[in-house]
C-alpha positions as CSV (number, residue, x, y, z in Angstrom):
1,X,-9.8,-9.9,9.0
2,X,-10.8,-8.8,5.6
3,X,-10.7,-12.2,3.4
4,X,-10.5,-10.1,0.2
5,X,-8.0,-7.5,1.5
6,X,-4.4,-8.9,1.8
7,X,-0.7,-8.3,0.6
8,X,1.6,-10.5,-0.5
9,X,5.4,-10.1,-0.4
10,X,8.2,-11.2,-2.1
11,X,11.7,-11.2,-1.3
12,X,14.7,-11.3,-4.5
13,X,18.4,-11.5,-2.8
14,X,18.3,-8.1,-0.6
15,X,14.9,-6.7,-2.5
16,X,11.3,-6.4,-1.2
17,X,8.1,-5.8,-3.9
18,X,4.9,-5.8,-2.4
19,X,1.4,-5.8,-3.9
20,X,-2.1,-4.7,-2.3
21,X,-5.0,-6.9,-2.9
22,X,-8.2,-5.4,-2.7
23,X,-11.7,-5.5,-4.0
24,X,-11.7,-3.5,-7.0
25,X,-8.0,-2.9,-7.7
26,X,-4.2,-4.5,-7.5
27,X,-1.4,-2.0,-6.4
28,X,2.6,-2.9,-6.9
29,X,5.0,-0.8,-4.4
30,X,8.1,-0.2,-5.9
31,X,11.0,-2.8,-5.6
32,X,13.2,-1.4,-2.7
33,X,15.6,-2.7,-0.7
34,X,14.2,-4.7,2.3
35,X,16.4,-3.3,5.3
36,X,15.2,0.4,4.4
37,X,11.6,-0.7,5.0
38,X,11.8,-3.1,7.9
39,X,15.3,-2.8,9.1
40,X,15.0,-4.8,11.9
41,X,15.4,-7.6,10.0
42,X,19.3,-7.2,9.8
43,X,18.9,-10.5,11.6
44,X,18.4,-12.4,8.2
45,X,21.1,-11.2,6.6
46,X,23.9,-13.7,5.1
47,X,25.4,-12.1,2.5
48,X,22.8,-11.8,-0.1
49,X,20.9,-14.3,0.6
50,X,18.2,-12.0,2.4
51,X,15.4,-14.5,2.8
52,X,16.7,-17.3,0.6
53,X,14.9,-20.7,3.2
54,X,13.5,-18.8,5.6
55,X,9.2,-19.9,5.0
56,X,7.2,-17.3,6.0
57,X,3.6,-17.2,7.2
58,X,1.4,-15.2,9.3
59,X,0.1,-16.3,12.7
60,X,-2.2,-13.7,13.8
61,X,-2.9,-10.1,12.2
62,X,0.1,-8.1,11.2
63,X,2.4,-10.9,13.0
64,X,4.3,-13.1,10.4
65,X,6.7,-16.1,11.6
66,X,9.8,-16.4,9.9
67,X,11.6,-20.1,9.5
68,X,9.2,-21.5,12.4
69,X,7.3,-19.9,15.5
70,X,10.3,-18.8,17.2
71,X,11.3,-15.7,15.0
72,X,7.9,-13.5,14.8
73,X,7.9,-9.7,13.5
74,X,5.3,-7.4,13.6
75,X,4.7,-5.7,10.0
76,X,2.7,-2.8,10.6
77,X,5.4,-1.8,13.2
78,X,8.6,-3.1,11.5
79,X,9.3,-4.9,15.1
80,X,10.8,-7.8,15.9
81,X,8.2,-9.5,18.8
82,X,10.8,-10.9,21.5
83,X,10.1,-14.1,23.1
84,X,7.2,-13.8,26.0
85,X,8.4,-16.9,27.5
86,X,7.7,-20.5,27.5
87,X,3.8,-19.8,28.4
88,X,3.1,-17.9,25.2
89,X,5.5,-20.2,23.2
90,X,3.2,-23.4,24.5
91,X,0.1,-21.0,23.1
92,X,1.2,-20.2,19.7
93,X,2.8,-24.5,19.2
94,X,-0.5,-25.4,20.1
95,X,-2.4,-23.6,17.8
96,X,-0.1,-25.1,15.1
97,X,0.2,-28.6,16.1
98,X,-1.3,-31.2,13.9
99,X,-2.7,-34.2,16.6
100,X,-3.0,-36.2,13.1
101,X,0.9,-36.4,12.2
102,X,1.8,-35.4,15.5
103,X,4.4,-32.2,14.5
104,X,4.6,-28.7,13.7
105,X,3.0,-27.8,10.9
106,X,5.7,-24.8,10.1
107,X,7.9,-27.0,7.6
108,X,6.8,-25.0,5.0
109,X,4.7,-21.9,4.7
110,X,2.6,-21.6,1.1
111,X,0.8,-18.1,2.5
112,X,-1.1,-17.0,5.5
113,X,-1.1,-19.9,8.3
114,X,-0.9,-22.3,4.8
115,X,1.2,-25.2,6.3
116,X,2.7,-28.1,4.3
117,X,3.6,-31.3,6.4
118,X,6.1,-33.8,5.0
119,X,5.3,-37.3,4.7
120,X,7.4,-38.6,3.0
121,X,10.2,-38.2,0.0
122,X,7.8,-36.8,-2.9
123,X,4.2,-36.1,-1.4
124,X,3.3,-33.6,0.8
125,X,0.1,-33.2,3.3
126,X,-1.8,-29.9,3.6
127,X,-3.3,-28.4,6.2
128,X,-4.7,-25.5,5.4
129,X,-5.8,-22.5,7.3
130,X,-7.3,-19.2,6.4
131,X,-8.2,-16.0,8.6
132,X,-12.6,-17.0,8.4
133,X,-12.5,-21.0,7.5
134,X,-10.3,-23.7,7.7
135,X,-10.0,-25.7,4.3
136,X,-10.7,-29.2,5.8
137,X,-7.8,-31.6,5.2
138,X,-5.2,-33.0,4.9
139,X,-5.0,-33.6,1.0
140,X,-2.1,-35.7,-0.1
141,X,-0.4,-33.3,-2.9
142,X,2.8,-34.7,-5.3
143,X,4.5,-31.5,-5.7
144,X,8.1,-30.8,-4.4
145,X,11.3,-32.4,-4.9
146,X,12.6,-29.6,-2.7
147,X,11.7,-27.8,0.7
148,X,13.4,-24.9,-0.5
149,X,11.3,-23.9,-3.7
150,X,9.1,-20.4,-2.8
151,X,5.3,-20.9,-3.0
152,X,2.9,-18.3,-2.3
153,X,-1.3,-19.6,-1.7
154,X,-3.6,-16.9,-2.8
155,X,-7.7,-16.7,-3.4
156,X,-9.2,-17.1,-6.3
157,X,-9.1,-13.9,-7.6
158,X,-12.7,-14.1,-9.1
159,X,-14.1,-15.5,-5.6
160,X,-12.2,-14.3,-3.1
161,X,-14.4,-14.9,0.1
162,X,-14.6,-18.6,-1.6
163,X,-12.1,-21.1,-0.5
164,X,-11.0,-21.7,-3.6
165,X,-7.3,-21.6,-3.2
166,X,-4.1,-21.0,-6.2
167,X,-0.9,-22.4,-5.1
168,X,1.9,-20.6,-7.2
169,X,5.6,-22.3,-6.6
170,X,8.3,-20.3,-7.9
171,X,11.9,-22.1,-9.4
172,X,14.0,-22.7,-6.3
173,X,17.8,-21.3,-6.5
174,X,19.0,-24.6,-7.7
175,X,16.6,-24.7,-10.9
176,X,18.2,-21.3,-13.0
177,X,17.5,-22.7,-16.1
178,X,14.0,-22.0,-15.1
179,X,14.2,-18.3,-13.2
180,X,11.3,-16.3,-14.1
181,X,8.7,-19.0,-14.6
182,X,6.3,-20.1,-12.5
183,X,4.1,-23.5,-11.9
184,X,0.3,-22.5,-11.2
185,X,-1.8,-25.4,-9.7
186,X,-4.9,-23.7,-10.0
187,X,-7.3,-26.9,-8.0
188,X,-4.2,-27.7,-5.7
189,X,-7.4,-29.7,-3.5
190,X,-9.2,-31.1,-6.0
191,X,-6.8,-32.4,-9.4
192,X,-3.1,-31.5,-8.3
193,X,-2.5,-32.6,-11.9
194,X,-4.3,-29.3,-13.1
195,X,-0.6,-27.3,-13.5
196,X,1.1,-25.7,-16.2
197,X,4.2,-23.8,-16.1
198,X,3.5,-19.7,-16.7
199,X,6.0,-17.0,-17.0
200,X,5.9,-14.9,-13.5
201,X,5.7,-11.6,-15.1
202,X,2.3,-12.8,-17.0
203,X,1.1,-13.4,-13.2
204,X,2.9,-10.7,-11.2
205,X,3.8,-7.6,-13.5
206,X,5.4,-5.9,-10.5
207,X,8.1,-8.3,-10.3
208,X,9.6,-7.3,-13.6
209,X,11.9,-5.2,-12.0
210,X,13.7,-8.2,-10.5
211,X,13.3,-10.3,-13.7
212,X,10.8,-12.6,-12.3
213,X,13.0,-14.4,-9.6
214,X,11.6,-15.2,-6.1
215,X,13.5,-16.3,-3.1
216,X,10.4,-15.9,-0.9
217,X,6.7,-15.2,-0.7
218,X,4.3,-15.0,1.5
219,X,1.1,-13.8,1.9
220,X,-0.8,-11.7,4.5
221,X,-4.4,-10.8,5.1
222,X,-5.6,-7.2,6.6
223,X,-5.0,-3.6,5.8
224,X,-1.2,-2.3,5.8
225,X,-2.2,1.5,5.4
226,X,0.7,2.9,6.7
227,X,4.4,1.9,6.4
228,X,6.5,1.2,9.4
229,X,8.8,3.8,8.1
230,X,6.0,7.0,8.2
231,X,7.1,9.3,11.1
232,X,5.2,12.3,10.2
233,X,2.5,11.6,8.4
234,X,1.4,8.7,10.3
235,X,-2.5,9.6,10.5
236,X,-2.7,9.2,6.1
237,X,-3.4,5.9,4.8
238,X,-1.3,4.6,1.6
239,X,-4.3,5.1,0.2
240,X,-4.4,8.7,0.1
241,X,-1.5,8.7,-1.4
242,X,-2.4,6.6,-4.4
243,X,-5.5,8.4,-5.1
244,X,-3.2,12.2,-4.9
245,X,-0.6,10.4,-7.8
246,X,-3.8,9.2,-9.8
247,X,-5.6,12.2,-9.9
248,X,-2.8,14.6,-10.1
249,X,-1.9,12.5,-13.6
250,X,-5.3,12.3,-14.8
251,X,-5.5,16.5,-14.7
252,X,-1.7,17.1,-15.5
253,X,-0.4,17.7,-12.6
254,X,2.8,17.0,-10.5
255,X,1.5,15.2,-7.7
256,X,3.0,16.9,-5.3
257,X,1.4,20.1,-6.6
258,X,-1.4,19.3,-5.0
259,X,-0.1,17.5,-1.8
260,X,1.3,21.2,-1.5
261,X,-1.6,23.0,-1.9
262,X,-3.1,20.6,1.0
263,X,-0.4,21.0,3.5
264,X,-1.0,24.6,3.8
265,X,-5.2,24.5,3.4
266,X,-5.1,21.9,5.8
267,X,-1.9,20.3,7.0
268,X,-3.2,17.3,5.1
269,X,-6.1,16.5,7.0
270,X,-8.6,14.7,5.2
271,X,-11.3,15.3,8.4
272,X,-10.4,19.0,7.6
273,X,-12.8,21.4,8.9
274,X,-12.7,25.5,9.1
275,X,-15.4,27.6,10.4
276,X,-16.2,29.4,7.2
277,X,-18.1,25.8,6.3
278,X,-14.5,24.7,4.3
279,X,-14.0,21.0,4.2
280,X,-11.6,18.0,3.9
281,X,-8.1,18.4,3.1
282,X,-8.3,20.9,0.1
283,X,-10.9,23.1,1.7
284,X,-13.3,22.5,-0.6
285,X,-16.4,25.2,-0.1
286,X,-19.8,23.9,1.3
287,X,-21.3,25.4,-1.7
288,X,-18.3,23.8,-4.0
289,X,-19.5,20.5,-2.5
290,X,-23.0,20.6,-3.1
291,X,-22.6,21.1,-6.7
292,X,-21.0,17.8,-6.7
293,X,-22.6,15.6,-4.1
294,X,-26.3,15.8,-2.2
295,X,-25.0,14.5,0.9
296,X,-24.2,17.3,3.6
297,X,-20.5,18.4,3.8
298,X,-19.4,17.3,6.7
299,X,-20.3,13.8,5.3
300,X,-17.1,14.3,4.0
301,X,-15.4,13.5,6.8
302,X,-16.7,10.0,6.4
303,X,-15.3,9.5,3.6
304,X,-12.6,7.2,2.9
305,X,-9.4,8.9,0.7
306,X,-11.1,7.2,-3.2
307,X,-13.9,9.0,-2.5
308,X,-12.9,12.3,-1.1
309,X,-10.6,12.3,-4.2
310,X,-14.0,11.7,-6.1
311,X,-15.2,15.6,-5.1
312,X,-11.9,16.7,-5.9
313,X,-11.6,15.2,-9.2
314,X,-15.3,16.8,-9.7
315,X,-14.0,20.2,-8.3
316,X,-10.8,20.6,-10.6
317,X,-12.6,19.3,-13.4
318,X,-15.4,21.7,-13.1
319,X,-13.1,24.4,-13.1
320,X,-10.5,23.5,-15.8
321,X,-7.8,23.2,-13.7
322,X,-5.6,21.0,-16.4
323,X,-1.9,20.6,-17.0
324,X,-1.5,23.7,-14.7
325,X,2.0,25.8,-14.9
326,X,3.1,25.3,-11.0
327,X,1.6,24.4,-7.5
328,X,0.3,28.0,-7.7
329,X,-1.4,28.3,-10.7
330,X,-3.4,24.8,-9.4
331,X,-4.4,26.1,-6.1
332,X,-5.3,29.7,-7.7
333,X,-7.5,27.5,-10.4
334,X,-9.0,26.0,-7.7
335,X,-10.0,29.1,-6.0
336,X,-10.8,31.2,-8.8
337,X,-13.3,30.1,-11.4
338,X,-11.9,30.7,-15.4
339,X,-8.4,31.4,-13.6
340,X,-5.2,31.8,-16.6
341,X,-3.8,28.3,-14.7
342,X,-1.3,28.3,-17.6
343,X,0.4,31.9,-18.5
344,X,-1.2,34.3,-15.6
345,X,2.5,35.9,-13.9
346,X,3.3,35.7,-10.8
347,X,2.4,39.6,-9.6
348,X,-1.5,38.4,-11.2
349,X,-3.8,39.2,-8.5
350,X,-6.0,36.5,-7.1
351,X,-7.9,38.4,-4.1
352,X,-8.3,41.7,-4.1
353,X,-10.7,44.9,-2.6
354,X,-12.6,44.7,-5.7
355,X,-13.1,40.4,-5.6
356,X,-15.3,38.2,-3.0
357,X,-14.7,39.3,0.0
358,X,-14.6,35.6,1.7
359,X,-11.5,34.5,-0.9
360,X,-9.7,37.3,0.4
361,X,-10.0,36.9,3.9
362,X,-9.3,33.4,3.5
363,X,-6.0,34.3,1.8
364,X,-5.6,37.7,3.9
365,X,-2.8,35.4,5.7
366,X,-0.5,35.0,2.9
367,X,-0.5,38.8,2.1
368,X,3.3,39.6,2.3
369,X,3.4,43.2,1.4
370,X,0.3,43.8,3.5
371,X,-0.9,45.0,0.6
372,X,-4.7,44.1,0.9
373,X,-4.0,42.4,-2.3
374,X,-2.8,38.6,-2.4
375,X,-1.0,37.9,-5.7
376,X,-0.4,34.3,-7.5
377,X,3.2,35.0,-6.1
378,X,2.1,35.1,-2.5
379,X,0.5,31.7,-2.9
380,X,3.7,30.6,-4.8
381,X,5.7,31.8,-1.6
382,X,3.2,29.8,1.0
383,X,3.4,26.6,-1.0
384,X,7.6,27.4,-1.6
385,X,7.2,27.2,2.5
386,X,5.9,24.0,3.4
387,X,7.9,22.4,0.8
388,X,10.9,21.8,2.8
389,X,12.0,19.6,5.8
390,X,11.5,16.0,6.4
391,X,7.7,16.4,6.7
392,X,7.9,17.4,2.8
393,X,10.6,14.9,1.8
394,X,8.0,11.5,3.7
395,X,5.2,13.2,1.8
396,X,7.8,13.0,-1.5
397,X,8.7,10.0,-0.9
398,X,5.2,8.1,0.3
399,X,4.2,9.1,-3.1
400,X,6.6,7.8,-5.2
401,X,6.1,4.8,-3.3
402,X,9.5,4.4,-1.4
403,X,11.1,4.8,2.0
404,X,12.5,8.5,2.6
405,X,16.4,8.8,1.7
């Protein structure tokens, strides 16, 4: 597993924020509720509790173990894993079990495989594990007066591969008069007398949408880039996604303008590739592509969604194609060099006898009048056409960052 590449989730009543750790940026998901995302976890439900006591931490990949190793749940699949019998229970106690205190070490989960072992009223042991090291151990740590207060055990931000460890433990339900603060132990090992008390929001800005509060947290390394939900669109990493919304805002764009233009150039396929040397989920033009990169164009296929986006924020900005009228007018700017993107009318011709011959037998298939001329309102009409059906509404919903209704 990736050591700096992880999510961490957090549960408030019947609501489920997540953020994306990686190396050069932080992403918040939007605060849904948690059944529309993993719905197989009905299982938790009491009332509204969601959550509420139920430590979580993850055992091996995308597989999390909720309230102890007997309720395990893949993430990447939204699956409950059912019991494989007593042999692979044995396995998974045994990689838990601390010969030292003799017990489980799921009493509470602080993060991934993070285990805190009681001994005793006030102090608690850690054994720490982590994906590439174990933390050696135990350390003796004054922290809780209760077993039910949320804690979530991330890398030092500033060293991730380190292991340099920050506990954060959230206000347990019991404590309101302290909802929306947290206590940060930021040398948990070393001085567990290094703590102050911090407002959550001034840690986790994402979780201003639920005021702060945290029933649970925990904490899982790897790559989550597609949500158990996606039916359709299955082969497009969240990624992709993220990079369409910030690159349709930096030009002016609705982001689904573009996501439009893609569906029909390529069916969103970022290995893309058509026979006339076009390339990547726009179909981008070879020569279009070496104005912007030396590497050869099908070296695009390599690339990961960031740094396709990278050409395409070249190629748009290279010609002008800013706070553009429709989905039309951006995929005609695209095409077109010094293209009216703003006021040109619908019967404006964009291929015509008299034009490049390649644009208009690449567009020759959205001539509806068979014409020989293809007009900014035939490419309004093609774009008008994939912009239905429950393809269209995961692709609307995947970037707005939410489950389709």
């Amino acid at each position: 597993m990736d050591a700096d590449r992880y999510s961490v989730f957090f549960t408030t009543g019947q609501l489920l924020t997540r953020l994306d750790v990686r190396p050069d940026e932080e992403r918040w998901y939007p605060t849904v509720p948690w059944l529309q995302v993993y719905p197989e976890l009905a299982f938790l439900m009491d009332g509204s509790l969601g959550f509420r006591d139920n430590h979580v931490f993850q055992i091996d990949k995308d597989i999390i173990a909720i309230g102890g190793l007997l309720r395990l749940f893949d993430l990447r699949r939204g699956r409950v894993i059912p019991s494989l019998g007593p042999g692979h229970s044995k396995s998974l106690y045994s990689r838990w079990w601390n010969e030292e205190t003799n017990q489980i070490g799921a009493t509470i989960a602080a993060g991934p495989t993070v285990l805190m072992i009681g001994i005793g009223n006030e102090d608690w042991n850690f054994i720490a594990h982590v994906p590439t090291r174990a933390v050696s151990g135990p350390f003796s740590l004054r922290l809780l007066p209760s077993a039910s207060q949320p804690l979530v055990f991330l890398p030092d931000r500033a060293e991730p591969e380190s292991d340099r460890r920050i506990l954060y433990a959230f206000p347990s339900e019991e404590d309101l008069d302290e909802a929306g603060t947290l206590t940060m132990f930021r040398r948990p090992f070393t001085d567990p007398f290094d703590r102050t008390t911090e407002q959550v929001v001034d840690h986790f800005p994402g979780l201003a949408s639920v005021n702060g509060v945290v029933d649970c947290a925990w904490l899982v390394y790897g790559r989550f880039d597609v949500s158990p939900w996606v039916r359709f669109t299955k082969e497009l990493p969240d990624e992709f996604f993220f990079c369409l919304k910030d690159t349709a805002d930096q030009f002016g764009h609705r982001a689904w303008d573009l996501a439009a233009v893609g569906e029909v150039e390529s069916g969103l396929r970022l290995d893309a590739y058509h026979p006339a040397d076009r390339y990547g989920f726009l179909g981008l033009a070879a020569e279009d592509i070496a104005d912007y990169s030396s590497d050869p164009p099908h070296s695009l296929f390599a690339l990961s969604p960031h740094d396709q986006f990278w050409l395409v924020r070249q190629h748009l900005d290279r010609r002008g194609v800013r706070n553009t009228a429709s989905e039309a007018h951006t995929w005609a700017g695209m095409l077109v060099p010094d293209f009216d993107v703003v006021g040109a009318s619908l019967d404006t011709v964009v291929a015509g006898p008299d034009d490049d011959p390649a644009l208009l037998a690449r567009l020759a298939r959205f001539d509806r009048s068979a014409s020989g001329t293809v007009t900014l309102g035939d490419l309004a009409a093609a774009l008008e056409g994939v912009m239905t059906g429950p393809r269209w509404e995961e692709i609307r919903a995947r970037i707005e960052g939410r489950p389709p209704s």
